[in-house]
C-alpha positions in Angstrom: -28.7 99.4 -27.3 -31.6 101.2 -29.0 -31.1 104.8 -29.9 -33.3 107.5 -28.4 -34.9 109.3 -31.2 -36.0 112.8 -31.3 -37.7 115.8 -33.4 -36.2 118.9 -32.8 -37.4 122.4 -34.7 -33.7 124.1 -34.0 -31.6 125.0 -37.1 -29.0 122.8 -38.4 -25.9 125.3 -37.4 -27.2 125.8 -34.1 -27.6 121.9 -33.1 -25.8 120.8 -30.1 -24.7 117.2 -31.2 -21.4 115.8 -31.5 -21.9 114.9 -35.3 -24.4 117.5 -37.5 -24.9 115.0 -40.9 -26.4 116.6 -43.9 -27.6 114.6 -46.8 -25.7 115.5 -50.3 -27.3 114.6 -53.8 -25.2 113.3 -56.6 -23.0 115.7 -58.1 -22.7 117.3 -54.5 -25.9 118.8 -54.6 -26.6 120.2 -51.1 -29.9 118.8 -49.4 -31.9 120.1 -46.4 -29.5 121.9 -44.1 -25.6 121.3 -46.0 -26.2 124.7 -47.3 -24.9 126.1 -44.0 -21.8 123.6 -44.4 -21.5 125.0 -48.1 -17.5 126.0 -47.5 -16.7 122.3 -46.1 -18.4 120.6 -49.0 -16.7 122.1 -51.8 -13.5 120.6 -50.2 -15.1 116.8 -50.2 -14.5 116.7 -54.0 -10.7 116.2 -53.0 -11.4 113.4 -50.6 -13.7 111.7 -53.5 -16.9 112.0 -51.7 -19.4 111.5 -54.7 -22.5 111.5 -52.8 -23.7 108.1 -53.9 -26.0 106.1 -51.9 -25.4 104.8 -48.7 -21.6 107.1 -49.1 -20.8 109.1 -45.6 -17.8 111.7 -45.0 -16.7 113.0 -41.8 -15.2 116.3 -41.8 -14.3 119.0 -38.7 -17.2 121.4 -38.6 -17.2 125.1 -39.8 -17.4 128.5 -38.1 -20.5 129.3 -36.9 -21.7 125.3 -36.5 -22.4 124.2 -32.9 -21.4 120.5 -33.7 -18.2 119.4 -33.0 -18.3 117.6 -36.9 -20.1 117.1 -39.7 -21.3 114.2 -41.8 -22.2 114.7 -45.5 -24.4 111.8 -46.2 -24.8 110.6 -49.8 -28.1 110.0 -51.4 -27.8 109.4 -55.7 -30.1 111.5 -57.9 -32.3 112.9 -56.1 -35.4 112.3 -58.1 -34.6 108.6 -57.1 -34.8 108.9 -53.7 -37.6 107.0 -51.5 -38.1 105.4 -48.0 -35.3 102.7 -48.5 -33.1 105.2 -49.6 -33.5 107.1 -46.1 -33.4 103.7 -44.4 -30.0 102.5 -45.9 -28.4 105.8 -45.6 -29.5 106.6 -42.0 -27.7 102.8 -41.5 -24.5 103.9 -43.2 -24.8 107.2 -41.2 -25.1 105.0 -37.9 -22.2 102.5 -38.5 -20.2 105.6 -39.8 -21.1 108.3 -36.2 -20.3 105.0 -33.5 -17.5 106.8 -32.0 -20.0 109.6 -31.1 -23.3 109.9 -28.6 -25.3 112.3 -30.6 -26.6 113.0 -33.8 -28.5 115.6 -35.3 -29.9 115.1 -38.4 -31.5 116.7 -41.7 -32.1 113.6 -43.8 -35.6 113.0 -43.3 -36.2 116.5 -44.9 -34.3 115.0 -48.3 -37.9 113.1 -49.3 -39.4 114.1 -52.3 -42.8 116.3 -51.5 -44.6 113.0 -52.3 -43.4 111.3 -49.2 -45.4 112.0 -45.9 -43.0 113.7 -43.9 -44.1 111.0 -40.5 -42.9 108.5 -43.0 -39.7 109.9 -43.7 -39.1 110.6 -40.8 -40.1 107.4 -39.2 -37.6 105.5 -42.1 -34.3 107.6 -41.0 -35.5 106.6 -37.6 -35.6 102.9 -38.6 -32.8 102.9 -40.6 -30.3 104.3 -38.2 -31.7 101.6 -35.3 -31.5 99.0 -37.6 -28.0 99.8 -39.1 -26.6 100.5 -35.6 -26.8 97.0 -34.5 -24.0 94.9 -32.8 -24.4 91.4 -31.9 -21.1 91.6 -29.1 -22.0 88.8 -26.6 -19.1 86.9 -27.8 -16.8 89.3 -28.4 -13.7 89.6 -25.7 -12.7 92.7 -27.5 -15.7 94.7 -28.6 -15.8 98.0 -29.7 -19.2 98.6 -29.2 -21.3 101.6 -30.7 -21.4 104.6 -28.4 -24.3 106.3 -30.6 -27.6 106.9 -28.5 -29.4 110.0 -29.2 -31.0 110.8 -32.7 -32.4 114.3 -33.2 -33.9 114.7 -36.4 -34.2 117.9 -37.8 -37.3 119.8 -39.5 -40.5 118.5 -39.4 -42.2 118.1 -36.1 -45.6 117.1 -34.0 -47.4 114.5 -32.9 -48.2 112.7 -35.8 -44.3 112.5 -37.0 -43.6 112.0 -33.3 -45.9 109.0 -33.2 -44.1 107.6 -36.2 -40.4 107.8 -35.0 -41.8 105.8 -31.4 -43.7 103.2 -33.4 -40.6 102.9 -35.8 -38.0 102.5 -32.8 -40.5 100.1 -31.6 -40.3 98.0 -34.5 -36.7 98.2 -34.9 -36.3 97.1 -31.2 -38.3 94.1 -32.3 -36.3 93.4 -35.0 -32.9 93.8 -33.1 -33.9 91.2 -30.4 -34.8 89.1 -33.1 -31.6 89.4 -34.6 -30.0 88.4 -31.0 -31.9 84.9 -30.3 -30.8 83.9 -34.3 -27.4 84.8 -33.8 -27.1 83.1 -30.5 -25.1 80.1 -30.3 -27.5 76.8 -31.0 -25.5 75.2 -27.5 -27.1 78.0 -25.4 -30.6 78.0 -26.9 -32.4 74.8 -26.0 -35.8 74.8 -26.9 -36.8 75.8 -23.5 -34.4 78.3 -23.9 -35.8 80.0 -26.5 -39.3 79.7 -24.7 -37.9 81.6 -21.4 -36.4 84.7 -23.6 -40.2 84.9 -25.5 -41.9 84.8 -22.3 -39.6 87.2 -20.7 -40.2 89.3 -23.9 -43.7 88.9 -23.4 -44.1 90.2 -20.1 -46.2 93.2 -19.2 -47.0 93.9 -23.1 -50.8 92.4 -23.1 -50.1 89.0 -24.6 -50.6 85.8 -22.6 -48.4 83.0 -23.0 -49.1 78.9 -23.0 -46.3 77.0 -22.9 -46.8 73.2 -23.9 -44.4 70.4 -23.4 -44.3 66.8 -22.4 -47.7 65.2 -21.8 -49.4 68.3 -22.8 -48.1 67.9 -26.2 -49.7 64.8 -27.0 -53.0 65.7 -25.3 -52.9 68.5 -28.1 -52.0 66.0 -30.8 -49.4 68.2 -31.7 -47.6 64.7 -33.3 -45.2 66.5 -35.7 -43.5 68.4 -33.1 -43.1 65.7 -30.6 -42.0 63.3 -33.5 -39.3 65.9 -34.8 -38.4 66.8 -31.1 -38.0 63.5 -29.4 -33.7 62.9 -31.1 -32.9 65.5 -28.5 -32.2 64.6 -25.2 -33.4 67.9 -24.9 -37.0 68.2 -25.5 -39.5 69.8 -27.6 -41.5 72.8 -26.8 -44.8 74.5 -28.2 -45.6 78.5 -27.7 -49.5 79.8 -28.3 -49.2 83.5 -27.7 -52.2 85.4 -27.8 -53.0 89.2 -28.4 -56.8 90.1 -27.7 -57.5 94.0 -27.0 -60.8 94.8 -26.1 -63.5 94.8 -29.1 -61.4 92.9 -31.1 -63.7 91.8 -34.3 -60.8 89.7 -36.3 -58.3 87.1 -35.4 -54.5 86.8 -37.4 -52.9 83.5 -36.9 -48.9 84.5 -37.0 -46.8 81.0 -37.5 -42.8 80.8 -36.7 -41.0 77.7 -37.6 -38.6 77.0 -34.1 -36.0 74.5 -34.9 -33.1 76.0 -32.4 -30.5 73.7 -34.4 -31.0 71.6 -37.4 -28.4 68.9 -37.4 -30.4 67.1 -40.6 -31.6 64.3 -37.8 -31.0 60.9 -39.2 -30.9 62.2 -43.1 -27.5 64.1 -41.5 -26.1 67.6 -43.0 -23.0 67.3 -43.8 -20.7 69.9 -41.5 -21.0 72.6 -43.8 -24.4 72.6 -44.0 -24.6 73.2 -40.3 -22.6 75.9 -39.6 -25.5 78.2 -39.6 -28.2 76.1 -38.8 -28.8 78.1 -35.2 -30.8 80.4 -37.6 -33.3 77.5 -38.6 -35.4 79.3 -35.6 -35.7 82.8 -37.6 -39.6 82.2 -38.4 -40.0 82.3 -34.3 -38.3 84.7 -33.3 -40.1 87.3 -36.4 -43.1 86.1 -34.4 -42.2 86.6 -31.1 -40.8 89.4 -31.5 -43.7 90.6 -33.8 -46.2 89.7 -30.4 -44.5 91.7 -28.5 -44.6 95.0 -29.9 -48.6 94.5 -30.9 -49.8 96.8 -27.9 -47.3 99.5 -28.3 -48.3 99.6 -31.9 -52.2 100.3 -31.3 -53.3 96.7 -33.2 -56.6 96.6 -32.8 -57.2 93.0 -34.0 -56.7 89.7 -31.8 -53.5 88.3 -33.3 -52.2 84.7 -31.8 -48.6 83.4 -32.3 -47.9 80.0 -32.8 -44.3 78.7 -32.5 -43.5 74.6 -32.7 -39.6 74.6 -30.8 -37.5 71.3 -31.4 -34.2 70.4 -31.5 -33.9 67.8 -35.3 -30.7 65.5 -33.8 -30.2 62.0 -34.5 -29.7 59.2 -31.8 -31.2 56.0 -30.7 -34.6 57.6 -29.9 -35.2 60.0 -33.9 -37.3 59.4 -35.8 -36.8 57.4 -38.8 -37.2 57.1 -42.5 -40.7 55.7 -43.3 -42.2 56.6 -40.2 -45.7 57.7 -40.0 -47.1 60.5 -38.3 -51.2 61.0 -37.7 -51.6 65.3 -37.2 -54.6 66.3 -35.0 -56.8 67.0 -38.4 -56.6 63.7 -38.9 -54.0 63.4 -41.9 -50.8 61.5 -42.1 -47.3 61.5 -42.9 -44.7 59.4 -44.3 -41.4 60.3 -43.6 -39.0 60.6 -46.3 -36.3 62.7 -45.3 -35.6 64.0 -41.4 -34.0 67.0 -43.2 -37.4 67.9 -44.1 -38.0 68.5 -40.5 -39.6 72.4 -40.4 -43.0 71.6 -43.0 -43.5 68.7 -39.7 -43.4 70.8 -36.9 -45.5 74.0 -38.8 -48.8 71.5 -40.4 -49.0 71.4 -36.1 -49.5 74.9 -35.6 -51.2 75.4 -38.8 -53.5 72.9 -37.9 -54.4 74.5 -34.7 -54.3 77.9 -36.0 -57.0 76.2 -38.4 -59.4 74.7 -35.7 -58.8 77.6 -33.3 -61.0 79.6 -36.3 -58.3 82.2 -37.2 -59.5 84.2 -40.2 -56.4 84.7 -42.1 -52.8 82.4 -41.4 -49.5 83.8 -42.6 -46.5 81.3 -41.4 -42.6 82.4 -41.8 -40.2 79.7 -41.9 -36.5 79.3 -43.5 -37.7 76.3 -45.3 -36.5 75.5 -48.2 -32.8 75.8 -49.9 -34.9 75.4 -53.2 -36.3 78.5 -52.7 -33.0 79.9 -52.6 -32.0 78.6 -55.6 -35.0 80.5 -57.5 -35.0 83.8 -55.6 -31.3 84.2 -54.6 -30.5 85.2 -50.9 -32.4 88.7 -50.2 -35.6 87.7 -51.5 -38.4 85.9 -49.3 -40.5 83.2 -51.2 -44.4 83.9 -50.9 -47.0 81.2 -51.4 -50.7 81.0 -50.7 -54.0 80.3 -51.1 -56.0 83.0 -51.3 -55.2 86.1 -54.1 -56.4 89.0 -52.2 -54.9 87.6 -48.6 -51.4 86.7 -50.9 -51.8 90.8 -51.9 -52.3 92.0 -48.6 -49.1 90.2 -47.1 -47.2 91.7 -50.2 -48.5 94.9 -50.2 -47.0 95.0 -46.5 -44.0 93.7 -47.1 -43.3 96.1 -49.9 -44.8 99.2 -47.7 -41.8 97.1 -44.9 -39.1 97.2 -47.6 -38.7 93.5 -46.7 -38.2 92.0 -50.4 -40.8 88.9 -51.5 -41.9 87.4 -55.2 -44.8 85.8 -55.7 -44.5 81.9 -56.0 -47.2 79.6 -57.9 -48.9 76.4 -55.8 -49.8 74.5 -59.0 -52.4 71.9 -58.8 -50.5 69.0 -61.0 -47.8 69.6 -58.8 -49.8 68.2 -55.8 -49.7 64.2 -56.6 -45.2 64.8 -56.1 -46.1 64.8 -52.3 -48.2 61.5 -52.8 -47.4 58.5 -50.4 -47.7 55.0 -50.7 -48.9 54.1 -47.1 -50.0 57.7 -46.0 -51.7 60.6 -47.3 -49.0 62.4 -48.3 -45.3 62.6 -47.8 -42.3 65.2 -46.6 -41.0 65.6 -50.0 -41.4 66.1 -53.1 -38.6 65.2 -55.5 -35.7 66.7 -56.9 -37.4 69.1 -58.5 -39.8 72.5 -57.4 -39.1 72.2 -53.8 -40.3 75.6 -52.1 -43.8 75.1 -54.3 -43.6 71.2 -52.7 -42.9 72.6 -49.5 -46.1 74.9 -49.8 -48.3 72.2 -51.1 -47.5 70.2 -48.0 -48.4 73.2 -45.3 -51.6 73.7 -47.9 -52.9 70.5 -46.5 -53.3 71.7 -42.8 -55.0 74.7 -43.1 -58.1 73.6 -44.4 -60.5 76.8 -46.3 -58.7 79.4 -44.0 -57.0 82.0 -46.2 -53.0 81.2 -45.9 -50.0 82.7 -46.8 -46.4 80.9 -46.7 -43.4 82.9 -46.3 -40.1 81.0 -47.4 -37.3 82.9 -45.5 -34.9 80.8 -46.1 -32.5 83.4 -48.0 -33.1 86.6 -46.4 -33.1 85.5 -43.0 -29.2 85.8 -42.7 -27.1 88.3 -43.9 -23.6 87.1 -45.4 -22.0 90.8 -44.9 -23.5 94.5 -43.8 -25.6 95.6 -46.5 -27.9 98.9 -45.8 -29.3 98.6 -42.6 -28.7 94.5 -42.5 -25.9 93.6 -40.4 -23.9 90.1 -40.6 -25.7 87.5 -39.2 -29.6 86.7 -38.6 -31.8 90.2 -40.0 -35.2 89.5 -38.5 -36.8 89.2 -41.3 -40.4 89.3 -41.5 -40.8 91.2 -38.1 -41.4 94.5 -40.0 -43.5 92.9 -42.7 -45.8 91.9 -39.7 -45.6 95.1 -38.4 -47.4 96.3 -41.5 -49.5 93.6 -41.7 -51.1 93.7 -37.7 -51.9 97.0 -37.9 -53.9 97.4 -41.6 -55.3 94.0 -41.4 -58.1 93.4 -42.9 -60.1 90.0 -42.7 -60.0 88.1 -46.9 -62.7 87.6 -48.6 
């Protein structure tokens, strides 16, 4: 359910809202508004409200307060507070008001003079969105949020107005990305997941292709019919494309799709499938990224690229030492099956390549080596060209979607030699994620790249912030950034 999100110039005691929430500094410093509240914060000290990040008490609202409660909402020193700050603890605020319908807020007005008050108010905006998500579909018994209106408090106009739309637009993205990686693998066939984008799609200025059978191989899209054809049910290829009227640029946007990730013939063992219905997470960022392109004002022609397979073994998988030729002419030995997602992306790089875009960024949960260097909240980012590699950061970090900086090096490039073919699907025991990248390197020709490794951040092990258990959609809000200040690498 997404939460309607409004600016409203009206004083904090006189809001109308079922829960008035006041942010509180450390040492129970009273921000924007909680000094009309004064009287009911003095008594938090004796339920241990210490006003530290992310920290949210409830208590019944004062004389002379319209709101039937109040929520003091913790922020830490307030010299350290910045957009993620507002983010996490508009989440907390969120989870903490689902019993109620409305909110009225002062937190935005807690940013620092430095912040842009559009910003700040566009990250409590976000952050509550975000925070308030449930994932229920399963749930016999769900207690499910009953929060849908968001006033916030203080600044005001069109230009802060503007922000808060364009930031419930991105966290409406993000949350239906979050539904198709939770959903169950049984109930999301490749053609599945193809219906839900194209019914995502619809009426929001992007036109859809949808490839399959036949028209797979007359595209010489080999990796994704190789990786595909162990499934009895069947691969699928999405080419999205964006193209608003005096459109100079084009952005190639790359989602790794495999719906379920069994290992194929090189077989996880049961543990290392249990979450492997969120091997699609680099998709779904892109779909969901498409569709909220014309809402957002992108003035570039962005196309979307997402290879969907199945990787099961059977009589018909692929095998161990198979070869496979890509449509830019360069082969493959197989080496593991497991090593399924660098198959089916060097297809849409490839095409992304030919197809003349002038800047590639893929996102695919790639690599557990990746994990292993950068833990679970950090995305891996590898490339090939420094100022496009600074651009994708510089949005991510602008996103507050974590990435580090990852090395391609050049003697690492004969690991993913072959005997028979040009190159191979692994690389070794050793430096997997820079292997992995290396690999994808070699389909995208002299077009500036940029690999993102997602494979930690993409799922959340518990609610942290505004990340709730289960798939995040990460990389939805880095591509926010990154459509609308694109700006074609030199």
């Amino acid at each position: 359910m997404t939460i309607k999100c409004t600016l409203s110039a009206v004083a904090p005691e006189r809001a109308r809202a079922d829960l008035l929430a006041v942010p509180v500094f450390k040492g129970r410093r009273p921000g924007p508004g909680a000094d009309v509240v004064s009287g009911a914060l003095h008594g938090a000290e004796a339920a241990g409200f210490e006003a530290k990040p992310g920290e949210v008490l409830v208590v019944g609202a004062p004389e002379g307060v319209n709101a039937k409660a109040v929520a003091f909402v913790g922020l830490g020193v307030a010299g350290d507070v910045d957009l993620e700050t507002l983010r996490r603890a508009a989440a907390a605020l969120a989870r903490k008001a689902r019993s109620v319908r409305t909110v009225a807020t002062t937190l935005a007005g807690a940013a620092p003079a430095s912040v842009d008050a559009a910003d700040a108010a566009a990250a409590v905006a976000e952050g509550a969105a975000l925070g308030g998500y449930q994932y229920l579909r399963y749930k016999s018994e769900a207690k499910r949020s009953q929060l849908t209106s968001l006033a916030l408090l203080g600044a005001g106009g069109a230009r802060v107005q503007s922000a808060v739309d364009a930031a419930i637009t991105i966290a409406d993205a993000t949350c239906w990305a979050r539904d198709m990686i939770n959903e169950p693998a049984g109930a999301q066939s490749p053609a599945d997941f193809a219906a839900a984008a194209e019914r995502r799609l619809r009426g929001k200025g992007v036109k859809v292709q949808l490839w399959q059978g036949a028209e797979l191989t007359r595209r010489k899209l080999q990796g994704t019919i190789t990786v595909g054809q162990g499934s009895v049910r069947g691969p699928r290829f999405l080419r999205m494309e964006y193209a608003p009227a005096g459109a100079r640029h084009t952005l190639a946007l790359v989602g790794k799709g495999v719906v379920f990730d069994s290992g194929g013939l090189s077989l996880k063992t049961s543990t290392g499938m249990e979450q492997m219905k969120t091997d699609m997470s680099g998709a779904a960022a892109v779909v969901a990224a498409m569709s909220m392109l014309q809402a957002l004002g992108v003035r570039h022609r962005v196309v979307g690229y997402t290879p969907l397979v199945e990787n099961m073994p059977s009589g018909n998988a692929y095998r161990l030492g198979d070869v496979i030729t890509y449509r830019n002419g360069r082969t493959v030995e197989v080496m593991n099956t497991d090593a399924e997602g660098r198959l089916i992306l060097a297809d849409a790089l490839a095409l992304a390549d030919d197809e003349e875009a002038d800047a590639i960024v893929d996102l695919a949960t790639l690599t557990g080596a990746c994990m292993v260097a950068l833990g679970p909240d950090i995305a891996g980012l590898m490339g090939n060209n420094d100022a496009w590699n600074a651009q994708v950061k510089a949005a991510a970090d602008r996103a507050g979607e974590k990435v580090w900086a990852l090395p391609l090096p050049d003697g690492y490039r004969k690991m993913i030699d072959s005997e028979i073919a040009d190159i191979k699907n692994t690389g070794g025991p050793h430096g997997g994620a820079l292997t992995a990248g290396l690999f994808l390197q070699e389909f995208v020709g002299r077009t500036p790249w940029v690999h993102l490794d997602i494979a930690g951040p993409a799922r959340a092990n518990s609610d942290d912030g505004y990340l709730v258990r289960g798939g995040t959609g990460f990389g939805v809000r880095t591509l926010a950034e990154l459509t609308q200040s694109f700006r074609r690498p030199r």
